[in-house]
C-alpha atoms as one frame of an Amber mdcrd trajectory, in Angstrom:
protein
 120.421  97.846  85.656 119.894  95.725  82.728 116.889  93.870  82.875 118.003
  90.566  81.174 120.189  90.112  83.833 119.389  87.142  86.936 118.740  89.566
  89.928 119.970  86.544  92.112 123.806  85.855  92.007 125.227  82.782  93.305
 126.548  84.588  96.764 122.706  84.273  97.282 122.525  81.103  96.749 125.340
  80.407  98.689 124.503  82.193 101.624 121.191  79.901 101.591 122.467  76.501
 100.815 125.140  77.333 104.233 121.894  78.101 105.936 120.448  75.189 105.246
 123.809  73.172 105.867 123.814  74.523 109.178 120.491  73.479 109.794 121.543
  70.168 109.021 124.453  70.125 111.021 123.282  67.601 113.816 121.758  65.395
 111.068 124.497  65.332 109.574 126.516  64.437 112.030 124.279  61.653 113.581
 124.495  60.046 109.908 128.544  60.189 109.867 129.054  58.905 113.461 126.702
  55.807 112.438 128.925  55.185 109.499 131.933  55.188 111.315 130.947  52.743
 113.730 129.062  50.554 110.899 132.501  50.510 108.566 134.676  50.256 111.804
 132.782  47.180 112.897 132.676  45.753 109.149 136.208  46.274 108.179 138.229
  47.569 111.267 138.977  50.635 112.131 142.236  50.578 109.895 140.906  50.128
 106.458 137.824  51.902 107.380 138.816  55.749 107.982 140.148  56.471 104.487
 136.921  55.119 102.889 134.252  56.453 105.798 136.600  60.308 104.785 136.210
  59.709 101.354 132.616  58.548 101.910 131.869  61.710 103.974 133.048  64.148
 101.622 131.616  62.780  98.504 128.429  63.168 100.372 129.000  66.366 102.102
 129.763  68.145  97.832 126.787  66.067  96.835 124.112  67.421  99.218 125.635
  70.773  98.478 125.191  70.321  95.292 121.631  69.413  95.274 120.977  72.346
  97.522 122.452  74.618  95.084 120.249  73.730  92.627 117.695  73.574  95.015
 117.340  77.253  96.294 118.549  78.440  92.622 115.313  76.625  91.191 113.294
  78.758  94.442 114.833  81.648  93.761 113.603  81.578  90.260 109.991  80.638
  91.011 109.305  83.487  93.485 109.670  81.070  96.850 107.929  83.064  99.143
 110.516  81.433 101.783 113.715  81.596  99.740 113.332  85.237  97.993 111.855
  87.287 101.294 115.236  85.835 102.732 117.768  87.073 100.590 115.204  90.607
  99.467 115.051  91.638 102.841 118.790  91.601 103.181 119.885  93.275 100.520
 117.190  95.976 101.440 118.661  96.055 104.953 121.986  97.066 103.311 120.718
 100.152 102.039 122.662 102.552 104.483 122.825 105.915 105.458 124.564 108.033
 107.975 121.160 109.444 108.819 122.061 113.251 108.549 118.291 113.751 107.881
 116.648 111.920 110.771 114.346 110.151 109.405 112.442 107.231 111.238 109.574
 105.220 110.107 107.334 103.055 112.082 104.016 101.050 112.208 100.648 101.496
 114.433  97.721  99.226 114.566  94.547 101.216 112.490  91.878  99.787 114.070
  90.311  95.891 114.244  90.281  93.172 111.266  88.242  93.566 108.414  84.922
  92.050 108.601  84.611  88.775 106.759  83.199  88.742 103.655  85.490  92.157
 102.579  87.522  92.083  99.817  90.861  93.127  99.414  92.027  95.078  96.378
  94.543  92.990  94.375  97.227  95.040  94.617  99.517  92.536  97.017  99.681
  89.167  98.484 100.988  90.904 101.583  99.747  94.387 102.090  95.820  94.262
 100.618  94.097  97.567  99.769  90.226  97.568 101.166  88.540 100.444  99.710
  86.864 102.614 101.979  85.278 105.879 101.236  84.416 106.629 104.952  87.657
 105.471 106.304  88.352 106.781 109.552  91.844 108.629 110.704  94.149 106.135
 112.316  94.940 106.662 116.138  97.872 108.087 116.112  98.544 107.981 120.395
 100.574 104.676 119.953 104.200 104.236 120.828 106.788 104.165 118.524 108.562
 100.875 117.556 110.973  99.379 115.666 109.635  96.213 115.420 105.553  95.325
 115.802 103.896  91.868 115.795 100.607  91.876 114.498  98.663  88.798 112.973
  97.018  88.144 109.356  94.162  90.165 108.957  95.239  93.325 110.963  94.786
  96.768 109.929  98.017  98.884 110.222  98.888 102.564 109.184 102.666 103.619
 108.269 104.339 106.721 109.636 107.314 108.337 108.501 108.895 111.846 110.072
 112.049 113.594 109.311 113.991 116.643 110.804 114.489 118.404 107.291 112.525
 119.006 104.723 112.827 115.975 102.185 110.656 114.000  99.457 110.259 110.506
 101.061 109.507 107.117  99.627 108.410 104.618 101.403 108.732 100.692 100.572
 106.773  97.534 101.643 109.048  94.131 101.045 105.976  91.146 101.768 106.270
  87.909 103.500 105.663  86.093  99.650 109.098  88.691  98.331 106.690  91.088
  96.743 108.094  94.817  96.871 105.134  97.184  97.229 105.583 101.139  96.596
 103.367 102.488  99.774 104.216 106.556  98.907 104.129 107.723  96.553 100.428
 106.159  95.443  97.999 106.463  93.238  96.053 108.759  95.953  98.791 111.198
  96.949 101.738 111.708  94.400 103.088 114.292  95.880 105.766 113.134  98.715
 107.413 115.975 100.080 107.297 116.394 103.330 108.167 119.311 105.862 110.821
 119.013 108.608 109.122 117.732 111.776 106.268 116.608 109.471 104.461 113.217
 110.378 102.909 111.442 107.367 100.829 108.542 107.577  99.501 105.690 104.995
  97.044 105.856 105.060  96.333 109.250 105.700  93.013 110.889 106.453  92.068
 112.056 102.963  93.304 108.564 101.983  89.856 105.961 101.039  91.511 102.628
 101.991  92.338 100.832 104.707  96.237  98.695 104.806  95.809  95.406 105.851
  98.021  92.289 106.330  97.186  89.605 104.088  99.853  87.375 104.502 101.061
  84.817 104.528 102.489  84.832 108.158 106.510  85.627 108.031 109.077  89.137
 108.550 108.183  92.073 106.143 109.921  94.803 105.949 109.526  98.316 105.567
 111.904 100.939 104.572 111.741 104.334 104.131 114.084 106.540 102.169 114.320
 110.208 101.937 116.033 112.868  99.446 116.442 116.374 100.079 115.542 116.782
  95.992 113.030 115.370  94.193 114.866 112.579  92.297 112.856 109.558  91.135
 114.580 106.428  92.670 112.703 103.975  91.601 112.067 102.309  87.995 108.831
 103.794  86.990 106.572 105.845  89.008 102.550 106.808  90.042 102.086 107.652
  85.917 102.803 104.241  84.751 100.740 102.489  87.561  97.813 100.811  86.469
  94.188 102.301  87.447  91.304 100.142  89.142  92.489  98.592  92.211  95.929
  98.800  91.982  96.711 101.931  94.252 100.217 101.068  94.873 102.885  99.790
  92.603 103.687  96.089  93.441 105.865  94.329  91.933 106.823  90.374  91.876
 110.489  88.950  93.809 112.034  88.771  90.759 111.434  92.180  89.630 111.678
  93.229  93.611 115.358  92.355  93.025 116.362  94.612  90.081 114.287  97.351
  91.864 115.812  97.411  95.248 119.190  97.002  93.071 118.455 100.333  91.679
 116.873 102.117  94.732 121.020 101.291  95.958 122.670 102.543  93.207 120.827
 105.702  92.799 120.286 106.960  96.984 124.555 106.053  96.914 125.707 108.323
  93.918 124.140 111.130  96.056 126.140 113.159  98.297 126.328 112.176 102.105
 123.893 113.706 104.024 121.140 114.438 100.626 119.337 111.269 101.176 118.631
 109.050 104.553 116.963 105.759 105.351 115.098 104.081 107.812 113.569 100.606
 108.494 111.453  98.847 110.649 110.125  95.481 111.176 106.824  93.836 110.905
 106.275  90.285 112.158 103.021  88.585 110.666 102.041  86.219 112.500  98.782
  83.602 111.139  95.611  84.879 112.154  93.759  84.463 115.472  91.433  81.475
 115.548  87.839  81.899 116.825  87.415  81.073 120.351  91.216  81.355 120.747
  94.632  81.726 119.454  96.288  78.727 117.193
């Protein structure tokens, strides 16, 4: 995919100013009913219609208009609220007919970080906490396919399939971020046996995942290929060292990457690759003394 190219077209745009139309609807309305009855009263009800119409959709291409520009000019910063939106579905279109079985979900790892921790900087959503001792995750916790947890919660991924496979395994953050969670700096190597549960972090793994917000829908979506084909652009060679375990990269970028991820899982034959997704609702974190 060339890289010059704006990873948001104007569909997306679109499909966000309508959203925000829509939320405007009884506004809207409320503002054109008092119209009618102001000109109606003003002029009579005669001359009035033709000019309140005109009035109304003059208005109705303007705000459009401005809205277009509006969520164009978010899309292009990195709006947290605007590019999670539109990233998490065009991930969600990412299909399969599931001949592999995969399935991917989320457990809680344990209690919040003590305060005064600090995260590795590899995320806005998903921090790193480095760990040597880190324990293995409980693992008797029942399978969903969506999971509320709040900021500051420790989670651990899991990912199975019925046939042998190399899996990858993708984070899309509250703030649009796209975040590599396997393969990692730590473990490489992602094949995976038929019947197989993995977990990241796993128990040879010397960080913790936790949810750094901010509070909003992340998603997480596996995909598997029964041969090892690279379906991402780059990969755990041209990650930088230090802190920055996973490979994370910026809405913008996220864009062109899950662009590619598409293009390269769909040229395979059916039944060589699969997919699976599940949810995870942030929600802010837990004040002391109570809940917000």
């Amino acid at each position: 995919m060339d890289a010059s190219r704006d990873p948001f077209s104007t569909g997306d745009v679109l499909k966000l100013v309508i959203e925000r139309l829509k939320s405007q609807t009884l506004l809207f309305t409320f503002g054109v009913l008092i119209v009618i009855v102001v000109g109606a009263a003003l002029l009579g009800p005669d001359k009035a219609l033709p000019i309140i119409i005109i009035v109304a959709v003059l208005f109705l291409i303007g705000l459009a208009a401005f809205l277009f520009v509006e969520q164009k000019q978010k899309l292009n910063r990195g709006d947290p609220g605007a590019t999670s939106k539109v990233l998490r579905e065009r991930i969600h279109q990412i299909s399969s007919d599931h001949g592999l079985g995969l399935k991917v979900w989320t457990e809680p790892a344990g209690p919040p970080a003590a305060k005064g921790s600090t995260p590795g900087a590899v995320a806005r959503d998903i921090a790193v906490i480095e760990h040597p001792d880190a324990p293995r995750p409980d693992i008797a916790v029942k399978q969903l396919d969506e999971a509320t947890y709040r900021v500051g919660d420790r989670i651990v991924v899991k990912c199975q399939a019925q046939r042998d496979c190399h899996i990858t395994i993708l984070n899309l953050g509250t703030s649009g971020k796209l975040t590599t969670l396997l393969p990692n700096q730590q473990r490489a190597a992602n094949f995976v046996k038929a019947g197989e549960t993995i977990t990241v972090p796993g128990p040879g793994d010397s960080f913790h995942l936790q949810l750094s917000g901010p509070p909003g829908v992340e998603r997480i979506k596996a995909i598997a290929t029964v041969e090892d084909k690279p379906i991402m652009n780059g990969d755990t060679g041209s990650m930088s060292t230090g802190a920055a375990l996973f490979r994370s990269v910026p809405p913008t970028a996220a864009a062109r990457d899950i662009a590619v991820v598409k293009d390269t899982v769909e040229k395979l034959p059916s039944g060589a690759w699969d997919e699976a997704e599940t949810t995870v609702v942030v929600q802010p974190a837990a004040q002391e003394g109570g809940t917000p």
